[in-house]
C-alpha positions as CSV (number, residue, x, y, z in Angstrom):
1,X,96.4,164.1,142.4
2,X,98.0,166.1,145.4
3,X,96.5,169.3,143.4
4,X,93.0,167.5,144.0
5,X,93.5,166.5,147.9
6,X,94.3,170.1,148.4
7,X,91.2,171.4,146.6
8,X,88.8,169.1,148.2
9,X,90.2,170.1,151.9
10,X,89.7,173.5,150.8
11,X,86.1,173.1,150.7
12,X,84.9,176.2,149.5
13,X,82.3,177.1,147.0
14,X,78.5,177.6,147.3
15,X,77.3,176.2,150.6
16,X,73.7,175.9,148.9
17,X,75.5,173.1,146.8
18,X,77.6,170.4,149.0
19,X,80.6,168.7,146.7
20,X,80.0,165.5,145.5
21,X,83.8,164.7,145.2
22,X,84.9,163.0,148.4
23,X,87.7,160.5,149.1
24,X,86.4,157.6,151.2
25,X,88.3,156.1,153.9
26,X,89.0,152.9,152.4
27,X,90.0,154.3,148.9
28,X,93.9,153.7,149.4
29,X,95.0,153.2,145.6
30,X,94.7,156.0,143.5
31,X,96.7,154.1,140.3
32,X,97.2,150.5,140.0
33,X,98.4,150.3,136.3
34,X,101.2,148.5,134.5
35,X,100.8,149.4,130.7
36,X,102.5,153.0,129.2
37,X,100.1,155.6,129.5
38,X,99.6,156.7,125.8
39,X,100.8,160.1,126.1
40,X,104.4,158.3,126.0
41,X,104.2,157.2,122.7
42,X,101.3,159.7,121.3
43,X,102.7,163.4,120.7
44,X,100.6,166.6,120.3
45,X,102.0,166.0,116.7
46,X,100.4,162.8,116.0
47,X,96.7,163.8,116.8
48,X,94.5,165.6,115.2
49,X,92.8,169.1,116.1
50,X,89.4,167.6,116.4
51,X,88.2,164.7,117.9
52,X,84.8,163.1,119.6
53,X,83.9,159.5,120.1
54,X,80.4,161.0,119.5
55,X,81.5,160.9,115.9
56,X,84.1,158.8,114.5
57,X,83.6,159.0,110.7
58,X,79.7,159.1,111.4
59,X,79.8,156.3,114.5
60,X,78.9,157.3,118.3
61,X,80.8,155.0,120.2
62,X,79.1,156.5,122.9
63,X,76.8,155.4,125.9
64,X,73.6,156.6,126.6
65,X,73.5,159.9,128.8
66,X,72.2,159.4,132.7
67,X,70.8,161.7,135.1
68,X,71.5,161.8,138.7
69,X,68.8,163.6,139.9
70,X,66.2,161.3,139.2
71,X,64.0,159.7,140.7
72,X,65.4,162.0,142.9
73,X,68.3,164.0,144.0
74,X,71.7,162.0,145.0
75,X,74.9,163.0,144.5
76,X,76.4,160.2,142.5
77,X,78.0,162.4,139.6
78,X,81.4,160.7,140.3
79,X,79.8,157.1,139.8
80,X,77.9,158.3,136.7
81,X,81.0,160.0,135.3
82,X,83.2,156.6,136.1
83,X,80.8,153.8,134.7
84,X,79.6,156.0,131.7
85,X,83.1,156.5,130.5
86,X,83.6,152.5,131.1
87,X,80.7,151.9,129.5
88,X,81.9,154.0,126.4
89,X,85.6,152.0,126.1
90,X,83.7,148.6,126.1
91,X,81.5,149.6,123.3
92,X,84.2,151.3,121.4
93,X,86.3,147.7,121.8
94,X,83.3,145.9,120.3
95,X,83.1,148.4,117.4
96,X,79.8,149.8,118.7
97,X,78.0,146.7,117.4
98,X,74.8,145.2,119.6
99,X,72.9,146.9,122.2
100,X,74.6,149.3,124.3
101,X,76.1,147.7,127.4
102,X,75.2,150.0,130.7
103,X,76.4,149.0,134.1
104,X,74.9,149.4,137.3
105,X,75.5,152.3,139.1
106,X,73.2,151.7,141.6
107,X,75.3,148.7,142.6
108,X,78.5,150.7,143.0
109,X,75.7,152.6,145.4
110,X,75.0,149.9,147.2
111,X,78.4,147.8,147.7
112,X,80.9,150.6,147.5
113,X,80.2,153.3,150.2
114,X,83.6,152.9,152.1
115,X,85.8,153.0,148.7
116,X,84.2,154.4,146.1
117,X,81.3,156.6,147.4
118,X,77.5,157.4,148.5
119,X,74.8,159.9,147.7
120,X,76.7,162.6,149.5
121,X,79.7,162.1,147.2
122,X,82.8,160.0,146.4
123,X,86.0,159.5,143.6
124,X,85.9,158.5,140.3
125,X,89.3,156.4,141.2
126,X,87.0,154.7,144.2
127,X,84.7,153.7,141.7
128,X,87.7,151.9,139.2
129,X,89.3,150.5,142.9
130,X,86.3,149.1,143.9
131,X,85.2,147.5,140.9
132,X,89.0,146.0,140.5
133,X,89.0,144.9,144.1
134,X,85.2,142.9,144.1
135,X,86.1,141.3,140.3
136,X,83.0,142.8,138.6
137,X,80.4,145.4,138.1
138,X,77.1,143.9,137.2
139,X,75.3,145.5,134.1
140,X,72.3,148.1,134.9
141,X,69.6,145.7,134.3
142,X,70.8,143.4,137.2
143,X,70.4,146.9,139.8
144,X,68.8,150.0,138.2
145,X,69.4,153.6,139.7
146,X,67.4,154.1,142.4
147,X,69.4,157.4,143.9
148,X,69.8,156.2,147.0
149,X,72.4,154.8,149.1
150,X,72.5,153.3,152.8
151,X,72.8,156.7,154.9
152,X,70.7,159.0,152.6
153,X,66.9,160.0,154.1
154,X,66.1,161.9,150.9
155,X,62.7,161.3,149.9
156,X,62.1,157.5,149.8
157,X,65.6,156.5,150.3
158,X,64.5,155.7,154.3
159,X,62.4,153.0,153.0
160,X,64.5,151.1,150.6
161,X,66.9,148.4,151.6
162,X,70.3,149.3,150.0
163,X,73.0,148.0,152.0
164,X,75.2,145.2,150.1
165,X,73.2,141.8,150.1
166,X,73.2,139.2,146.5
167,X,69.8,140.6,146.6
168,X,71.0,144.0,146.2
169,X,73.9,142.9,143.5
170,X,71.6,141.0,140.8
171,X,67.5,140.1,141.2
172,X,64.7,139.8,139.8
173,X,60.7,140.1,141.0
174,X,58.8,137.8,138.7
175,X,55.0,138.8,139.1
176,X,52.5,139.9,141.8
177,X,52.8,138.6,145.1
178,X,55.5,136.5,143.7
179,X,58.3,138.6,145.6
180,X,62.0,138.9,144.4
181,X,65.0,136.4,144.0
182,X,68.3,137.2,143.8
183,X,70.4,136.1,140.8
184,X,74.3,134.9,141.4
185,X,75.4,134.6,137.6
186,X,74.9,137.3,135.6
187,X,76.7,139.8,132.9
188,X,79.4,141.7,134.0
189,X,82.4,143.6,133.6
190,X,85.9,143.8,134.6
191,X,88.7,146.3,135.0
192,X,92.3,145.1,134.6
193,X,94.0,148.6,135.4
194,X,93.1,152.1,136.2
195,X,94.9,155.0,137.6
196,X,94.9,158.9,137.5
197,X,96.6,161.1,134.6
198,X,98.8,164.4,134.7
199,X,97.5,167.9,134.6
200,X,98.5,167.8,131.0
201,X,96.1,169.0,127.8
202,X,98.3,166.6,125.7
203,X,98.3,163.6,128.1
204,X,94.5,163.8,128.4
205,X,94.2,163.9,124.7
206,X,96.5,161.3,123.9
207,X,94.6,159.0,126.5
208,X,90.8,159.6,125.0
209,X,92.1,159.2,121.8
210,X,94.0,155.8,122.3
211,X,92.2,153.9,124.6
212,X,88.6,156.3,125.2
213,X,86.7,158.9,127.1
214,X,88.2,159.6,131.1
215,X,86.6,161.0,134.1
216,X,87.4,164.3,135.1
217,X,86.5,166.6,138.4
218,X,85.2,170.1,137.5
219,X,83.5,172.8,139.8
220,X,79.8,172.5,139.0
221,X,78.9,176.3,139.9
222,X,79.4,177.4,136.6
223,X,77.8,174.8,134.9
224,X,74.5,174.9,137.0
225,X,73.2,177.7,134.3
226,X,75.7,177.0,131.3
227,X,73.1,177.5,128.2
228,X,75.8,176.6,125.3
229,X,78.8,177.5,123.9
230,X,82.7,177.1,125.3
231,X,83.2,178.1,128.5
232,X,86.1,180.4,129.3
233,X,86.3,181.0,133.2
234,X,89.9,181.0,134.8
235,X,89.0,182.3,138.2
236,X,91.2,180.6,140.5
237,X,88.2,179.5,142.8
238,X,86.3,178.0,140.6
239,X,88.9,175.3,139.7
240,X,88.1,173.6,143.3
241,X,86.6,170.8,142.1
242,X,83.1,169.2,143.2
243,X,81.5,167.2,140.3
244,X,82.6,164.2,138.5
245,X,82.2,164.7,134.3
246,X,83.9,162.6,131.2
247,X,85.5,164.4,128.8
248,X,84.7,162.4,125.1
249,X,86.9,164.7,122.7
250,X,88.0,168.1,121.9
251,X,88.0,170.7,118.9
252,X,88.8,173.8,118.0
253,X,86.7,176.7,116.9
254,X,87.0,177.7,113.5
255,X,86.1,181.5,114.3
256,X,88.7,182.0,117.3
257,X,91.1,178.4,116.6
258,X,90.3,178.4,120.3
259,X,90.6,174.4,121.6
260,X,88.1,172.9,123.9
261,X,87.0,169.6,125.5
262,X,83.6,168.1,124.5
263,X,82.7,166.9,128.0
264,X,79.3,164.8,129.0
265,X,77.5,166.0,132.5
266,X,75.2,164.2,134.2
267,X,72.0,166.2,134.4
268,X,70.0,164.7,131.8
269,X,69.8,166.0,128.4
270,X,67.0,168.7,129.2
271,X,70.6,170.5,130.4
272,X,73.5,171.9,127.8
273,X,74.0,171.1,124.9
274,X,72.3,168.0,124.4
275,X,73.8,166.9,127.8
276,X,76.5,167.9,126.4
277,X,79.3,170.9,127.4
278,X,82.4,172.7,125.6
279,X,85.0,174.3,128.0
280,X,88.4,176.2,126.2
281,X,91.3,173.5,127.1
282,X,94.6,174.3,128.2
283,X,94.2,176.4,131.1
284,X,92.8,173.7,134.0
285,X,89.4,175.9,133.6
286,X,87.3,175.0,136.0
287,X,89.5,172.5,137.4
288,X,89.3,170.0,134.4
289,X,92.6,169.2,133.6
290,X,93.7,168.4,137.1
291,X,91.7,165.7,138.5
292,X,91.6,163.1,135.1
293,X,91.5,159.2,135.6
294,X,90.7,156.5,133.2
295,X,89.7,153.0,133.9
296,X,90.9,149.9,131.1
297,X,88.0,147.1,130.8
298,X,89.4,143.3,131.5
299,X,86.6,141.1,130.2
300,X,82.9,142.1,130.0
301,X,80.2,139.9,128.6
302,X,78.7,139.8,125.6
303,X,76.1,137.0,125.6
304,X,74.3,135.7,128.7
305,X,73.0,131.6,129.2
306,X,69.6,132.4,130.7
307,X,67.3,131.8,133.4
308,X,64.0,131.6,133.7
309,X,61.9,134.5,133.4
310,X,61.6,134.5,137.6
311,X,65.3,134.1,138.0
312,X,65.5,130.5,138.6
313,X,67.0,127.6,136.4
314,X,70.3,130.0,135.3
315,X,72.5,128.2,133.9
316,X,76.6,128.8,134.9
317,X,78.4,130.1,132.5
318,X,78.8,133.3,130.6
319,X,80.5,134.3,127.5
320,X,83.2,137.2,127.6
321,X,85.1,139.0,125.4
322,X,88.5,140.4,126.8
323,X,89.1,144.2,126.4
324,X,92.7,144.4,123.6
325,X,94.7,147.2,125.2
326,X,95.5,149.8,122.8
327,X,99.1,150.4,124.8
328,X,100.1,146.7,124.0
329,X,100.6,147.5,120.2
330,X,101.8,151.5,119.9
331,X,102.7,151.6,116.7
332,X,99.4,150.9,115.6
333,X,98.0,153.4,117.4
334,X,100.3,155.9,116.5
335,X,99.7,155.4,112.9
336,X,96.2,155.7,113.3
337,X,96.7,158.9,115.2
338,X,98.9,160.3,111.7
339,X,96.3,158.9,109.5
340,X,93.4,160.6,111.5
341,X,95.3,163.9,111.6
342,X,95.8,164.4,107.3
343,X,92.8,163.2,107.2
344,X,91.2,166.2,109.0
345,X,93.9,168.3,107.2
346,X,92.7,167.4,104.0
């Protein structure tokens, strides 16, 4: 983490392009975890060459893939990079069954500019503190992304009320003329730790694979016209990190037995590969491997007692499922790690 306080003072980079990675003043606790991270008990050994949780024996146990830049342009990469990769380890603990669960990044917007961020940038670990600190983050249907936050002018952002209200939390606007209500019970998720993860290839492998994807900070100038393929840059600048990603996997090109990350963007799926970029792992390329965190889900919910359609009548209770820490049974873990790795062998 010290690597990444260094690089962001540095500040240097493409003046055209202003770094959306920023540590806000309130964001005072970078890792607030109690469990054994799961490179202590997961070895390079024990996992196997390839692996995505785009594809687990034909299963995405991935969320869907955001853009930041619309409605319009706001740089929220590190918010997008944070939830989405939240997002993901709740759906991979309820086995990918039911809809997708999405939470609101617009919220974290709204609620979280002195700890986690704004439009003109912010920390992954902000997002996780905030989120820990408040009790909840409300799913995206309660507060869609509107790209703005309170001191951004960019196009409409001057006329839209953002600052942190209930009615900027969770509402509804029920028909014309009928105006908006805010709603103060609604689904939500939890964090129970989080916390930041060595500049280590096998640390950051043995995290994904145990408990799910992680945030990461990269230098966006390479990317901005990336058409495919693995990326292989090691110039010492351009691991200054000023975007927010989530790495979902790795794998190793047959061709070369070169090893990469399989890391989602933020840009929308016109961009990439599907949304999608490789970048050649082991060398901090880019600035990957240095600024990783992870978040672990406490409860989130998984059915809702409803209001009314115009957000009155809601009844007060909501039923959660609690997130089962990988890191509390090991052994299990490990041996699916072995079984996973002759399996790919085979």
């Amino acid at each position: 983490m010290k690597l990444i306080l260094l690089l962001s003072l540095l500040s240097l980079g493409d003046a055209s392009r202003p770094s959306e990675f920023a540590i806000m003043p309130d964001h005072d606790v970078l890792d607030d975890y109690s469990s054994p991270l799961p490179h202590t008990y997961l070895t390079a050994d024990d996992l196997p060459e390839s692996f995505t949780w785009g594809d687990v024996e034909g299963v995405s146990y991935l969320t869907k893939s955001l853009n930041q830049h619309v409605p319009q342009y706001c740089g929220s990469c590190w918010a997008h990079g944070a939830l989405s990769s939240l997002a993901d380890r709740i759906k991979i603990a309820r086995k990918a069954a039911g809809d997708d669960i999405n939470l609101s990044i617009q919220y974290i917007l709204n609620c979280g500019g002195r700890v986690a961020g704004s439009c003109h940038g912010g920390t992954a670990t902000g997002v996780f503190q905030l989120v820990k600190k408040n009790g909840f983050v409300p799913y995206d249907t309660c507060m869609p992304y509107l790209a703005c936050s309170k001191e951004s002018r960019e196009g409409f952002c001057k006329n839209v009320d953002t600052k942190c209200s209930a009615m900027n939390t969770c509402r509804t606007c029920s028909t014309f003329g009928a105006g908006c209500r805010e709603i103060d019970i609604f689904p939500n998720a939890t964090i129970s730790e989080y916390g930041t993860l060595p500049n280590n290839a096998n640390a950051i492998m043995a995290e994904i694979y145990a408990r799910g994807p992680v945030a990461a900070g990269v230098n966006a100038l390479p990317l901005v016209d990336y058409r495919g393929g693995i990326i292989k840059d090691k110039r010492f600048l351009h691991k200054i990190v000023d975007h927010i990603v989530s790495i979902v996997g790795w794998g190793t090109e047959e061709s070369s037995g070169t090893k990469y990350w399989i890391v989602r963007n933020s840009w929308g799926q016109y961009w990439g590969e599907l949304g999608f970029f490789r970048i050649e792992m082991g060398h901090n390329e880019l600035g990957i491997e240095g600024s990783c965190s992870f978040a672990v889900p406490g409860q989130f919910s998984i059915s809702n007692y409803s209001c009314n359609e115009d957000g009155s009548d809601c009844n007060f209770k909501l039923k959660s499922q609690d997130f089962i820490d990988p890191s509390k049974d090991m052994a299990k873990v490990q041996r699916r790690a072995r079984a996973d790795r002759r399996r790919v062998r085979i």
